[in-house]
mmCIF file of the N, C-alpha and C atoms, coordinates in Angstrom:
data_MODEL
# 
_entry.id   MODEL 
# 
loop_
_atom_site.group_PDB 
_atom_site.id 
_atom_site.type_symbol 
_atom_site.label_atom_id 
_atom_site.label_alt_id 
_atom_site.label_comp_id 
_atom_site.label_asym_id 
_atom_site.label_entity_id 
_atom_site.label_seq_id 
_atom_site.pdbx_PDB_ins_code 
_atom_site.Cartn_x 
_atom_site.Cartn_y 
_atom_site.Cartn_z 
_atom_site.occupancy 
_atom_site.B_iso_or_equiv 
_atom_site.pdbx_formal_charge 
_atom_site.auth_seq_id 
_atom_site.auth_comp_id 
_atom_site.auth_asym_id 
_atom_site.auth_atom_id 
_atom_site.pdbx_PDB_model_num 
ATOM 1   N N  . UNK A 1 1  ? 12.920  -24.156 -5.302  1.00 0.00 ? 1  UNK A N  1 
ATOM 2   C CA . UNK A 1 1  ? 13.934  -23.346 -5.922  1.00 0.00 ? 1  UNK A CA 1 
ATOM 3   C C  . UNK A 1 1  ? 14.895  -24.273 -6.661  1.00 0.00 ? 1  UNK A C  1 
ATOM 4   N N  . UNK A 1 2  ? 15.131  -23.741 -8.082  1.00 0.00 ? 2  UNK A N  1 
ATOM 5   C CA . UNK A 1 2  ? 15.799  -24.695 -8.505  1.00 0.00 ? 2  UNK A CA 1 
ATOM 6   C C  . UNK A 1 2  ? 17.653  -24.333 -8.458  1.00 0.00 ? 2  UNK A C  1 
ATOM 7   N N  . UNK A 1 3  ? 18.738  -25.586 -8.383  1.00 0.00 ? 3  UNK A N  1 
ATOM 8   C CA . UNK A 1 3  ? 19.768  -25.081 -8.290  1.00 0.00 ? 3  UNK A CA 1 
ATOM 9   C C  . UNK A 1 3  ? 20.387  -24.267 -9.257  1.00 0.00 ? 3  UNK A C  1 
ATOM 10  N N  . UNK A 1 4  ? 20.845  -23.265 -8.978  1.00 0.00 ? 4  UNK A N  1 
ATOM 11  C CA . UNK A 1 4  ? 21.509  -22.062 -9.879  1.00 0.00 ? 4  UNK A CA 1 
ATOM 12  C C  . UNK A 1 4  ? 22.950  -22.719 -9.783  1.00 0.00 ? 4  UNK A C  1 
ATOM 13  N N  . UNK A 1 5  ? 23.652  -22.147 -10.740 1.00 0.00 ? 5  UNK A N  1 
ATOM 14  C CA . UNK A 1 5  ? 24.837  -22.383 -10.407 1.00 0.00 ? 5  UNK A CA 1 
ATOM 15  C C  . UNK A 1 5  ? 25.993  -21.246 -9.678  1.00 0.00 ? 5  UNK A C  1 
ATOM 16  N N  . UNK A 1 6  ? 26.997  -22.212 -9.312  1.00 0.00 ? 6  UNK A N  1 
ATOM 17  C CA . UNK A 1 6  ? 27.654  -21.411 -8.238  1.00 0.00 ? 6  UNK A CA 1 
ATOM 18  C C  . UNK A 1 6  ? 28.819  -20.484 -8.857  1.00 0.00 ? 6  UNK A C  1 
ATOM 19  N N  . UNK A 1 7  ? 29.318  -19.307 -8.404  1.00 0.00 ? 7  UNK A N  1 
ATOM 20  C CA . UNK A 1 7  ? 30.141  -18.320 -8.699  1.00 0.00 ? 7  UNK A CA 1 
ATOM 21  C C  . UNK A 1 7  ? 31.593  -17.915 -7.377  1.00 0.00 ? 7  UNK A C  1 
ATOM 22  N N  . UNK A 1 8  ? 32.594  -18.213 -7.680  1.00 0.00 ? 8  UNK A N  1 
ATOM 23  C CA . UNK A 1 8  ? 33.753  -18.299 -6.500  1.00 0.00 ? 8  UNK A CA 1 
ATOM 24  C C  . UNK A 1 8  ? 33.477  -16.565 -6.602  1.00 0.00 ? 8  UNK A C  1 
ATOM 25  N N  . UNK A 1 9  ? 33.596  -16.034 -5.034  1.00 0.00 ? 9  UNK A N  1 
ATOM 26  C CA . UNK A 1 9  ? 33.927  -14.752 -5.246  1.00 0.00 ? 9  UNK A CA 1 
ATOM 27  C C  . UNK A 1 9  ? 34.542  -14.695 -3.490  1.00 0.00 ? 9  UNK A C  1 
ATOM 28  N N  . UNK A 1 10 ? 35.144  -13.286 -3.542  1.00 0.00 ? 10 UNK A N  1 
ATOM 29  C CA . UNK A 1 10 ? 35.932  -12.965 -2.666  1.00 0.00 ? 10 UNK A CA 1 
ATOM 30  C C  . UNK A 1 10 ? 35.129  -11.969 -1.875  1.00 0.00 ? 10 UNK A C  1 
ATOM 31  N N  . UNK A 1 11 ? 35.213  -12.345 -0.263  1.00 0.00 ? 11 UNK A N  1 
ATOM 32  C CA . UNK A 1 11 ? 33.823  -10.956 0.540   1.00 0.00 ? 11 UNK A CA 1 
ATOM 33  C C  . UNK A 1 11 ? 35.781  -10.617 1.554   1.00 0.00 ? 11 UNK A C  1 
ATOM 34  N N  . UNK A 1 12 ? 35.378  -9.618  2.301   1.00 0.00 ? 12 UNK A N  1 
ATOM 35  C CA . UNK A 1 12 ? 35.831  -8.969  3.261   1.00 0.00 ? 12 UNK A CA 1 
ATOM 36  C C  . UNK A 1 12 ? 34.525  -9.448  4.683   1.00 0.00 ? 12 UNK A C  1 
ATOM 37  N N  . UNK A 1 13 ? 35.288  -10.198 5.293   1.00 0.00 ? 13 UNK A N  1 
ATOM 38  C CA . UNK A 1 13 ? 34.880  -10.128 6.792   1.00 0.00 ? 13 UNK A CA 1 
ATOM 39  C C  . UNK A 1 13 ? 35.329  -9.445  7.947   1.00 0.00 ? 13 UNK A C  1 
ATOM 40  N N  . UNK A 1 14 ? 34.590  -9.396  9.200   1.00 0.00 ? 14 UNK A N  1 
ATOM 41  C CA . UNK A 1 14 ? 34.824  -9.259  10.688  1.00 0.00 ? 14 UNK A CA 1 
ATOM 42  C C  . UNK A 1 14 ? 35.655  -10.532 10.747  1.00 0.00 ? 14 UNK A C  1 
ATOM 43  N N  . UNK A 1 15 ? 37.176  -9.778  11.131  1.00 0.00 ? 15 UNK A N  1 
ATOM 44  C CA . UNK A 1 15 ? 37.700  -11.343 11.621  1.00 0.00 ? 15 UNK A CA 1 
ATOM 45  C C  . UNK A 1 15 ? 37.467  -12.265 12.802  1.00 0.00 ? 15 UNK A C  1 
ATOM 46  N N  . UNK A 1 16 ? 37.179  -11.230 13.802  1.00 0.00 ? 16 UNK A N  1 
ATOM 47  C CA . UNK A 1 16 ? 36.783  -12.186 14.891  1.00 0.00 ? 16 UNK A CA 1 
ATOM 48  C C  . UNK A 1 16 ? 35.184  -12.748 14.560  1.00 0.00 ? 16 UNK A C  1 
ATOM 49  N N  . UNK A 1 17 ? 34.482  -12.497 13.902  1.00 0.00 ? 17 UNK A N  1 
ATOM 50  C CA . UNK A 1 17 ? 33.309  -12.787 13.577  1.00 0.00 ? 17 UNK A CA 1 
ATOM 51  C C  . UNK A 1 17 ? 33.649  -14.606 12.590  1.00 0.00 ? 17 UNK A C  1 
ATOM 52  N N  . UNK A 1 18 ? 34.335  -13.670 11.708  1.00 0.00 ? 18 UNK A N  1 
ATOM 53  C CA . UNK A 1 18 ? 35.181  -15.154 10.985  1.00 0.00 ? 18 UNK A CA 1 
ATOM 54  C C  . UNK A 1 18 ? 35.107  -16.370 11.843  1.00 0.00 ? 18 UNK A C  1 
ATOM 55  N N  . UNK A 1 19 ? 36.698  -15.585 12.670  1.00 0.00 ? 19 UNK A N  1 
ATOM 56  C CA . UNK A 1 19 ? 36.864  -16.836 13.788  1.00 0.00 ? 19 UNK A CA 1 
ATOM 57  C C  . UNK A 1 19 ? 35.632  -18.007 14.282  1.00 0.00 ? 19 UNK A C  1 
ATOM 58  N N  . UNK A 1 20 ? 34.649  -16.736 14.726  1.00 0.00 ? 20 UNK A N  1 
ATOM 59  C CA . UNK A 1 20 ? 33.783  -17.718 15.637  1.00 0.00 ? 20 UNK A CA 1 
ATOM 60  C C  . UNK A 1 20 ? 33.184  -18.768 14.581  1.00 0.00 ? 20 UNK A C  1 
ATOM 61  N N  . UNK A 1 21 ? 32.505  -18.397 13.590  1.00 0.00 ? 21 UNK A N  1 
ATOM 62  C CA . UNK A 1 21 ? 32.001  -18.740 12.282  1.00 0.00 ? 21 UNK A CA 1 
ATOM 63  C C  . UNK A 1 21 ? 32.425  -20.383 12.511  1.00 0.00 ? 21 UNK A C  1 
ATOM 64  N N  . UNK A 1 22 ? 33.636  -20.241 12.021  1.00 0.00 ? 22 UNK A N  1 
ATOM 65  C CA . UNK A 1 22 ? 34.750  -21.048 11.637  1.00 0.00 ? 22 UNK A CA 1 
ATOM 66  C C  . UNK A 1 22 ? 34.777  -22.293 12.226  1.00 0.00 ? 22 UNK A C  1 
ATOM 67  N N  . UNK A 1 23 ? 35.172  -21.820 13.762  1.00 0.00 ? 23 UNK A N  1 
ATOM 68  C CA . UNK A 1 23 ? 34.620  -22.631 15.353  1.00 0.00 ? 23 UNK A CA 1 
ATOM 69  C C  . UNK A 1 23 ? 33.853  -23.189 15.327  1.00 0.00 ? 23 UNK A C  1 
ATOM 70  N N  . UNK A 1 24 ? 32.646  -22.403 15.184  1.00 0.00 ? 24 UNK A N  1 
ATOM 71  C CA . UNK A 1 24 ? 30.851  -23.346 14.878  1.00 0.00 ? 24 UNK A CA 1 
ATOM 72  C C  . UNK A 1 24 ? 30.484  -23.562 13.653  1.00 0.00 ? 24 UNK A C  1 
ATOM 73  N N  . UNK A 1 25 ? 31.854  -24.101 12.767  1.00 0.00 ? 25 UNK A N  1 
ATOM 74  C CA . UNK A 1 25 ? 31.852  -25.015 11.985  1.00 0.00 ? 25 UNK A CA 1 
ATOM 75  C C  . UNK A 1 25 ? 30.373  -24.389 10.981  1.00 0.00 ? 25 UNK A C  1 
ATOM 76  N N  . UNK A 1 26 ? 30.377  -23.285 10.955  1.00 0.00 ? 26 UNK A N  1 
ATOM 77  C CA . UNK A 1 26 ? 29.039  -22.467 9.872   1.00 0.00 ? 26 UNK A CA 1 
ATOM 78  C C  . UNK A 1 26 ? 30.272  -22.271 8.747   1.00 0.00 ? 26 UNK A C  1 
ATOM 79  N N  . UNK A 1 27 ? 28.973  -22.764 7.427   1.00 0.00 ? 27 UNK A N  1 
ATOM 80  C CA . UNK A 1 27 ? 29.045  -22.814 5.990   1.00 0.00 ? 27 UNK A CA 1 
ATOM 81  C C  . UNK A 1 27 ? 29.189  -21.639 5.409   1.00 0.00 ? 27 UNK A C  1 
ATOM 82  N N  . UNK A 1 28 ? 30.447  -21.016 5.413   1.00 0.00 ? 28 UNK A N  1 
ATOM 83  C CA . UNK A 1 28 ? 30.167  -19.367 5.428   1.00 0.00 ? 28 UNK A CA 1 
ATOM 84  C C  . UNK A 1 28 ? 29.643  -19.263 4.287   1.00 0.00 ? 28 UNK A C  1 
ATOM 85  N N  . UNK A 1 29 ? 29.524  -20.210 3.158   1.00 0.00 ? 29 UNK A N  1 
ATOM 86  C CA . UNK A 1 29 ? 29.205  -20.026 1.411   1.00 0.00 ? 29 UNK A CA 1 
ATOM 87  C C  . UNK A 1 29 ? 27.614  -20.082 1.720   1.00 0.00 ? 29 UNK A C  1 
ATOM 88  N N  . UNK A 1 30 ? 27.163  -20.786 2.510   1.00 0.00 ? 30 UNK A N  1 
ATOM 89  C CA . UNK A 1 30 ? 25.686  -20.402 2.646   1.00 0.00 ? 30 UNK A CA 1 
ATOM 90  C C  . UNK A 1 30 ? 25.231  -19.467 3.397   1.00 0.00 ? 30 UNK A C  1 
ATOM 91  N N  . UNK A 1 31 ? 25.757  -19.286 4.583   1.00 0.00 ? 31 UNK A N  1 
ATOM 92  C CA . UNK A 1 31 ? 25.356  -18.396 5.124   1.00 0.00 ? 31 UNK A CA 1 
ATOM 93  C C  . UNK A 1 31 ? 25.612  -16.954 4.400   1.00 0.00 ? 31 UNK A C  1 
ATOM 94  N N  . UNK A 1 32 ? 26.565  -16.516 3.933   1.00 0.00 ? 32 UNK A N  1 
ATOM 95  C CA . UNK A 1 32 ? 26.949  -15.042 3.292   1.00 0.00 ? 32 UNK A CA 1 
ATOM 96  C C  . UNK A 1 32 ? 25.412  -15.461 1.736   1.00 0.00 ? 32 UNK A C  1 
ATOM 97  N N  . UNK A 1 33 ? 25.035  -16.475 1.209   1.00 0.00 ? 33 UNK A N  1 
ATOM 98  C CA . UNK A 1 33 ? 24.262  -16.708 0.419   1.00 0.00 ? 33 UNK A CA 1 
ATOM 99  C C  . UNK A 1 33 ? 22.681  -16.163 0.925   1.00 0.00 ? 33 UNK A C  1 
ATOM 100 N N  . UNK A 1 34 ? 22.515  -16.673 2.045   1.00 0.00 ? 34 UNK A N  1 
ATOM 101 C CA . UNK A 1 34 ? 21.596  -16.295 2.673   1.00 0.00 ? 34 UNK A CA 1 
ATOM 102 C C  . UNK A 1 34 ? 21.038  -15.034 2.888   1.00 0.00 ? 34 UNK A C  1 
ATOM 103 N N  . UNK A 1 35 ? 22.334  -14.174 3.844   1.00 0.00 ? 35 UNK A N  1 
ATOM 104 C CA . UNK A 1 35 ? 22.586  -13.019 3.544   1.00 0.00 ? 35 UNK A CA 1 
ATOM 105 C C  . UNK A 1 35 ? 22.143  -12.071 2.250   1.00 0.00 ? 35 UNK A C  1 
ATOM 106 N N  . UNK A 1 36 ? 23.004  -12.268 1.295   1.00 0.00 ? 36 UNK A N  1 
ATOM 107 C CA . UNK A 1 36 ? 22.632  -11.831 0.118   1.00 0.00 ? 36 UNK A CA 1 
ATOM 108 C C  . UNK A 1 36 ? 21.120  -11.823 0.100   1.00 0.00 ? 36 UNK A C  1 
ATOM 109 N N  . UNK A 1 37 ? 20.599  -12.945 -0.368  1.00 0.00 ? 37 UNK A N  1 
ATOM 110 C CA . UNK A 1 37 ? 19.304  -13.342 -0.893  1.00 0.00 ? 37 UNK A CA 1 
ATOM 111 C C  . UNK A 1 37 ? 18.179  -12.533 0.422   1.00 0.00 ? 37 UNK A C  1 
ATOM 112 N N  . UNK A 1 38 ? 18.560  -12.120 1.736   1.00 0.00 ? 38 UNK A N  1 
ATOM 113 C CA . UNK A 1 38 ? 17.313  -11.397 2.661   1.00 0.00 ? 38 UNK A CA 1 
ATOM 114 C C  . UNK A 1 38 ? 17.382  -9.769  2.290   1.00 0.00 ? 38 UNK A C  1 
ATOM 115 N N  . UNK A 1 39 ? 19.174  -9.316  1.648   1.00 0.00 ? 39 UNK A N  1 
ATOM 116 C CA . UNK A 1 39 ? 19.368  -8.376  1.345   1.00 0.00 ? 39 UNK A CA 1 
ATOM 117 C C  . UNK A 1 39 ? 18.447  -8.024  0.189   1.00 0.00 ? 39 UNK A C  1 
ATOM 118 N N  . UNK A 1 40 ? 18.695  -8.492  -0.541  1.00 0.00 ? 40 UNK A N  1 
ATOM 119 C CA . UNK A 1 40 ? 18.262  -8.340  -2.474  1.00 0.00 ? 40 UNK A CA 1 
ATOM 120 C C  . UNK A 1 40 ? 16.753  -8.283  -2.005  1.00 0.00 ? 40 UNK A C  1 
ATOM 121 N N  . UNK A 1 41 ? 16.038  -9.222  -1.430  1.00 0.00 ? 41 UNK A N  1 
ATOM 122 C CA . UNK A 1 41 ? 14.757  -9.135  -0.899  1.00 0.00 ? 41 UNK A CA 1 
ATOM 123 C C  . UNK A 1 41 ? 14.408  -7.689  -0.107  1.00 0.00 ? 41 UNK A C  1 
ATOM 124 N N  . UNK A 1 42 ? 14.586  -7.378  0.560   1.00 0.00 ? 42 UNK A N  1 
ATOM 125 C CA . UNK A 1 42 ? 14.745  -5.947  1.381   1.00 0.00 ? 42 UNK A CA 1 
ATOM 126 C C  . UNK A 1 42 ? 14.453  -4.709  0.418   1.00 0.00 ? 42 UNK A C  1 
ATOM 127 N N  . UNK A 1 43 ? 15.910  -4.948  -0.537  1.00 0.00 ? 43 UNK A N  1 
ATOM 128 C CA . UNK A 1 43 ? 16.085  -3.920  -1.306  1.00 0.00 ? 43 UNK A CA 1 
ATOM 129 C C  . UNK A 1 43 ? 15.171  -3.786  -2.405  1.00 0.00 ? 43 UNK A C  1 
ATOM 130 N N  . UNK A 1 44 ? 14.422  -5.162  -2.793  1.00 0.00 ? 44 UNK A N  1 
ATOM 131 C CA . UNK A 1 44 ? 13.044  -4.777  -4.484  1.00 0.00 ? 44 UNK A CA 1 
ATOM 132 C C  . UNK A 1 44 ? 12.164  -4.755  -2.983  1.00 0.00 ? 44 UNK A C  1 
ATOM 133 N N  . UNK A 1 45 ? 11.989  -4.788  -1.927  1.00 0.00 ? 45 UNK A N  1 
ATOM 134 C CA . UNK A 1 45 ? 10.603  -4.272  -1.663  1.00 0.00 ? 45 UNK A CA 1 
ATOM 135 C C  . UNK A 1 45 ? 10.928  -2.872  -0.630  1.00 0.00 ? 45 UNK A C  1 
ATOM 136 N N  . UNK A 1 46 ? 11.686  -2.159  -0.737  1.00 0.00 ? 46 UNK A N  1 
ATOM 137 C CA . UNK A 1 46 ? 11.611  -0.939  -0.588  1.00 0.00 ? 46 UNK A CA 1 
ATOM 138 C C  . UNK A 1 46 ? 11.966  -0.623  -1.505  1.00 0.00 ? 46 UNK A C  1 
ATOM 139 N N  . UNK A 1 47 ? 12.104  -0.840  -2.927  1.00 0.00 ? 47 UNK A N  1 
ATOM 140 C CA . UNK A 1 47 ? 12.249  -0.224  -4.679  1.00 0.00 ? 47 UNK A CA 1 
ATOM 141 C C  . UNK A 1 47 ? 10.795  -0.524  -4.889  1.00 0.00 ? 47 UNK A C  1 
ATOM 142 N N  . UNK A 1 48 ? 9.873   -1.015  -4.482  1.00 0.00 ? 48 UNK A N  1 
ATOM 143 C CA . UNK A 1 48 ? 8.522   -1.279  -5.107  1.00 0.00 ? 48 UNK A CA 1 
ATOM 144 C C  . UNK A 1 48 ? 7.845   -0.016  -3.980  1.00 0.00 ? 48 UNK A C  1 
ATOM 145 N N  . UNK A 1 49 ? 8.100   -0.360  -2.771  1.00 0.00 ? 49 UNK A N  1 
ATOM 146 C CA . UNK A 1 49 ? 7.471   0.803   -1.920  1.00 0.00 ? 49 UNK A CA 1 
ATOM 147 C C  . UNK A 1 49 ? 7.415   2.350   -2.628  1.00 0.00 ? 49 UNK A C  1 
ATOM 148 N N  . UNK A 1 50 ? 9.130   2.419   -2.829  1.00 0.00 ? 50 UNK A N  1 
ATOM 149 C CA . UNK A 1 50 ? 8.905   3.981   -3.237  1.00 0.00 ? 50 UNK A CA 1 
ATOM 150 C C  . UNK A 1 50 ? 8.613   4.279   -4.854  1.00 0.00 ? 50 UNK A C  1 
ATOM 151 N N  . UNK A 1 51 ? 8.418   2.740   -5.528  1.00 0.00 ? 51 UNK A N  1 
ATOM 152 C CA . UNK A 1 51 ? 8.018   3.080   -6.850  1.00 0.00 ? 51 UNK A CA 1 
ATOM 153 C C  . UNK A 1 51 ? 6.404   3.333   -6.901  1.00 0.00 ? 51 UNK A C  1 
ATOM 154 N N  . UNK A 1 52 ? 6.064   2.568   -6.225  1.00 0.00 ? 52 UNK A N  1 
ATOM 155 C CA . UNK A 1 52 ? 4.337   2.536   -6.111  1.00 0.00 ? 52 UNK A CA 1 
ATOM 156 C C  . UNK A 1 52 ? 3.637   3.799   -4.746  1.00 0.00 ? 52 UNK A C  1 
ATOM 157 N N  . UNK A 1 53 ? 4.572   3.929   -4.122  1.00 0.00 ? 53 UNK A N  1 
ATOM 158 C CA . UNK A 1 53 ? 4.256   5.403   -2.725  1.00 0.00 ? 53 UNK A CA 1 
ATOM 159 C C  . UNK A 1 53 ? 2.688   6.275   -3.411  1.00 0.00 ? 53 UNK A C  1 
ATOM 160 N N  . UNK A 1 54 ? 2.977   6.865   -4.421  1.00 0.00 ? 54 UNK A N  1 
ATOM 161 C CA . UNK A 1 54 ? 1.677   7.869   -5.141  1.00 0.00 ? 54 UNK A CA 1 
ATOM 162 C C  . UNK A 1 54 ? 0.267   6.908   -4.758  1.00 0.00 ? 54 UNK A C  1 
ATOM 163 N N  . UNK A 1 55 ? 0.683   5.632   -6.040  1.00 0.00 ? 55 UNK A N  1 
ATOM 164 C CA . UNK A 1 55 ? -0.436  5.090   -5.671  1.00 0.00 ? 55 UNK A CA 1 
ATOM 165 C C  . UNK A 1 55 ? -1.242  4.395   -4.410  1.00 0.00 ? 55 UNK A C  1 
ATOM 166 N N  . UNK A 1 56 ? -0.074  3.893   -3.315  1.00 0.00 ? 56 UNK A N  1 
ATOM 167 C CA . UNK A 1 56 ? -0.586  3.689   -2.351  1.00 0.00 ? 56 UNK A CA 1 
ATOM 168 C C  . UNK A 1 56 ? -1.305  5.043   -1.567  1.00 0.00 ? 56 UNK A C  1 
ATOM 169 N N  . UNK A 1 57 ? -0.518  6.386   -1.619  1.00 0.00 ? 57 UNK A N  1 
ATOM 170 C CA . UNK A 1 57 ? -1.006  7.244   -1.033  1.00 0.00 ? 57 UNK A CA 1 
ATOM 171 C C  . UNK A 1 57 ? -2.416  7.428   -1.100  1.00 0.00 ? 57 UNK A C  1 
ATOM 172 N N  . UNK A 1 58 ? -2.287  6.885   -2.807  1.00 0.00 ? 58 UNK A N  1 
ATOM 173 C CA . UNK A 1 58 ? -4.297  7.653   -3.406  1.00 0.00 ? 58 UNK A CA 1 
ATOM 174 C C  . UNK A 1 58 ? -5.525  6.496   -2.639  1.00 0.00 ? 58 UNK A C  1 
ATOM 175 N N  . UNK A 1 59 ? -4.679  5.317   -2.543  1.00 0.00 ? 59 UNK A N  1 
ATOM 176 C CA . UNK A 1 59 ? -5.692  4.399   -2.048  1.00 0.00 ? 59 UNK A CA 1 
ATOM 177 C C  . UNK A 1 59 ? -6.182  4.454   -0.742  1.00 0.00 ? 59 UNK A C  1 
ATOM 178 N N  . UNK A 1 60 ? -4.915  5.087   0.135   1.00 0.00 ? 60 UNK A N  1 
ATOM 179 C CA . UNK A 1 60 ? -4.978  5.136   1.785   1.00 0.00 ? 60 UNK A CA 1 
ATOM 180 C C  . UNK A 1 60 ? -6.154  6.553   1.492   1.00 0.00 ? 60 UNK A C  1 
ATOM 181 N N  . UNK A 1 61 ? -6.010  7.269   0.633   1.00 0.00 ? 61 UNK A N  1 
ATOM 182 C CA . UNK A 1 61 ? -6.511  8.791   0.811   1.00 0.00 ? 61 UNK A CA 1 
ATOM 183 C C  . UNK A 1 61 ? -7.893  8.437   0.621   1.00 0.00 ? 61 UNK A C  1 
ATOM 184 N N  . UNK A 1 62 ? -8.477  7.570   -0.264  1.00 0.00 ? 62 UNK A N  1 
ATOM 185 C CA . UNK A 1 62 ? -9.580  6.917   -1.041  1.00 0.00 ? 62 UNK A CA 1 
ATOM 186 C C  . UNK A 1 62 ? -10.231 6.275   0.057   1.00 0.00 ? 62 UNK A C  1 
ATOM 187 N N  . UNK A 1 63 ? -9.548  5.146   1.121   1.00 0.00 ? 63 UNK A N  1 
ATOM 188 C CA . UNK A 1 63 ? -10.240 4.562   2.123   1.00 0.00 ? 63 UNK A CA 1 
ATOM 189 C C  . UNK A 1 63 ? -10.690 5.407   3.199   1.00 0.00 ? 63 UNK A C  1 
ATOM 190 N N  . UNK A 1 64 ? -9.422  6.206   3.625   1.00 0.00 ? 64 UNK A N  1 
ATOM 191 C CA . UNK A 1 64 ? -9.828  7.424   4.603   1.00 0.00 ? 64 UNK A CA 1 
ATOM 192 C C  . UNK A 1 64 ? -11.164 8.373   4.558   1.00 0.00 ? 64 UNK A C  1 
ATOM 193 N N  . UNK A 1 65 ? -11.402 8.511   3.533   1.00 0.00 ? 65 UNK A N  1 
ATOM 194 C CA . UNK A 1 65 ? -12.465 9.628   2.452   1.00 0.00 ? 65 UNK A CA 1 
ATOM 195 C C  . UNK A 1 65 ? -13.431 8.921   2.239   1.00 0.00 ? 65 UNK A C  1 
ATOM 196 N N  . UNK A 1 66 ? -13.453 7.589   2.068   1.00 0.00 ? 66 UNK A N  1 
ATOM 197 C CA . UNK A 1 66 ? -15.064 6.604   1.320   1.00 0.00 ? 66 UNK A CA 1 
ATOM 198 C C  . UNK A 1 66 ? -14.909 5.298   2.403   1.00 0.00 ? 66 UNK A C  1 
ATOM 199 N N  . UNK A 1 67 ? -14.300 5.467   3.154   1.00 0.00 ? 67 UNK A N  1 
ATOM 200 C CA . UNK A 1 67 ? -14.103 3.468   3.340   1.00 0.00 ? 67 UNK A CA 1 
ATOM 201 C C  . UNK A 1 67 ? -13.882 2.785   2.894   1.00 0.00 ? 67 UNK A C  1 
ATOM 202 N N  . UNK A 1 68 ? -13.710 1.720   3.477   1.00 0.00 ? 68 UNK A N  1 
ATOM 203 C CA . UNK A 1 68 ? -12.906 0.039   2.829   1.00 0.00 ? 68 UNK A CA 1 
ATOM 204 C C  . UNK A 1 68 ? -14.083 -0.098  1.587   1.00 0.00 ? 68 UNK A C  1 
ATOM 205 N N  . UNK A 1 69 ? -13.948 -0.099  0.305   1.00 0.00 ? 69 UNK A N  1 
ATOM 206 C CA . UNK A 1 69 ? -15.077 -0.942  -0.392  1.00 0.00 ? 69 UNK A CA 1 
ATOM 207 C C  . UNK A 1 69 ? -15.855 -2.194  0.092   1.00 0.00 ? 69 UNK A C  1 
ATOM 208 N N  . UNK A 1 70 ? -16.923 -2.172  -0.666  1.00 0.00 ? 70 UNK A N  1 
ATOM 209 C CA . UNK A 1 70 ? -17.366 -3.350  0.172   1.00 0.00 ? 70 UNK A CA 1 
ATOM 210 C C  . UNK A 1 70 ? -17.918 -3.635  1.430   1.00 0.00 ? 70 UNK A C  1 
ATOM 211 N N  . UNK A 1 71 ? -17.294 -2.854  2.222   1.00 0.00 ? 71 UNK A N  1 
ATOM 212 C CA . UNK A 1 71 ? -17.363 -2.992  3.673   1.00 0.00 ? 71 UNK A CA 1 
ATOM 213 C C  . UNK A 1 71 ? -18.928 -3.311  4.321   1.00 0.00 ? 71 UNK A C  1 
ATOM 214 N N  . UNK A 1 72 ? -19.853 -2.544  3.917   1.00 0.00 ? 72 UNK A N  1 
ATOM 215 C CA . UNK A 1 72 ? -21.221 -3.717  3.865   1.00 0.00 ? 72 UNK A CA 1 
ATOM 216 C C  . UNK A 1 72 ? -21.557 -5.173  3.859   1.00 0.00 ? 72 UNK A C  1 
ATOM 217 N N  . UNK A 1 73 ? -20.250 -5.524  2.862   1.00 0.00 ? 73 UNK A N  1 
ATOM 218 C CA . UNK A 1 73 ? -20.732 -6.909  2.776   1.00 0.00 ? 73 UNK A CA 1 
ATOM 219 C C  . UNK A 1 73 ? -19.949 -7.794  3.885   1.00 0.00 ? 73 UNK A C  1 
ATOM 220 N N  . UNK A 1 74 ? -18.804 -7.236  4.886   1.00 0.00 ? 74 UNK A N  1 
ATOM 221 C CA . UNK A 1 74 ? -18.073 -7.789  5.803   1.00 0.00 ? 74 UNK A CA 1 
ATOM 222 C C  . UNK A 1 74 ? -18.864 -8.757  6.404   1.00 0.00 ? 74 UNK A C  1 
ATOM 223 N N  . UNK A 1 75 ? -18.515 -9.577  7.419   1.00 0.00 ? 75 UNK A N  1 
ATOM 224 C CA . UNK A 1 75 ? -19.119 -10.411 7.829   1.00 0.00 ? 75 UNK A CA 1 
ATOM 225 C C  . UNK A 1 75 ? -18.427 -10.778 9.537   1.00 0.00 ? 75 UNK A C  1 
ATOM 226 N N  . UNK A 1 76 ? -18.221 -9.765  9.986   1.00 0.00 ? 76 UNK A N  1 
ATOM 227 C CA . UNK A 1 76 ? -16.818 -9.393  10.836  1.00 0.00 ? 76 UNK A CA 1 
ATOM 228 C C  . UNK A 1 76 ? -17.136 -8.361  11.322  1.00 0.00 ? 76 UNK A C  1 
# 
């Protein structure tokens, strides 16, 4: 990953959450980064789930109805 550059911004925390943070000396700029980045991840793959849903449906409906393609040639 290459470095992006950085943006100052302002979050709202749990203060006692803060506190502890703080205590165990955690990088809150990475960690809230982190955060973000599992969020944003989460959110395009349940935006791809319910964009693509039809077509997965037709494929699950397709295997259910004919079987795995191929499946002859398994080796398993």
């Amino acid at each position: 990953m290459t470095k992006q550059p950085r943006k100052p911004t302002n979050l709202s925390l749990d203060a006692a959450l803060l506190s502890e943070a703080r205590a165990l000396k955690v990088n809150l700029s990475r960690a809230a980064e982190e955060g973000v980045r599992h969020a944003v991840a989460s959110a395009k793959a349940e935006r791809w789930k319910a964009e693509n849903a039809s077509a997965l449906e037709s494929s699950n409906a397709y295997v259910e109805a004919h079987g795995v393609p191929l499946a002859r040639f398994r080796q398993f």
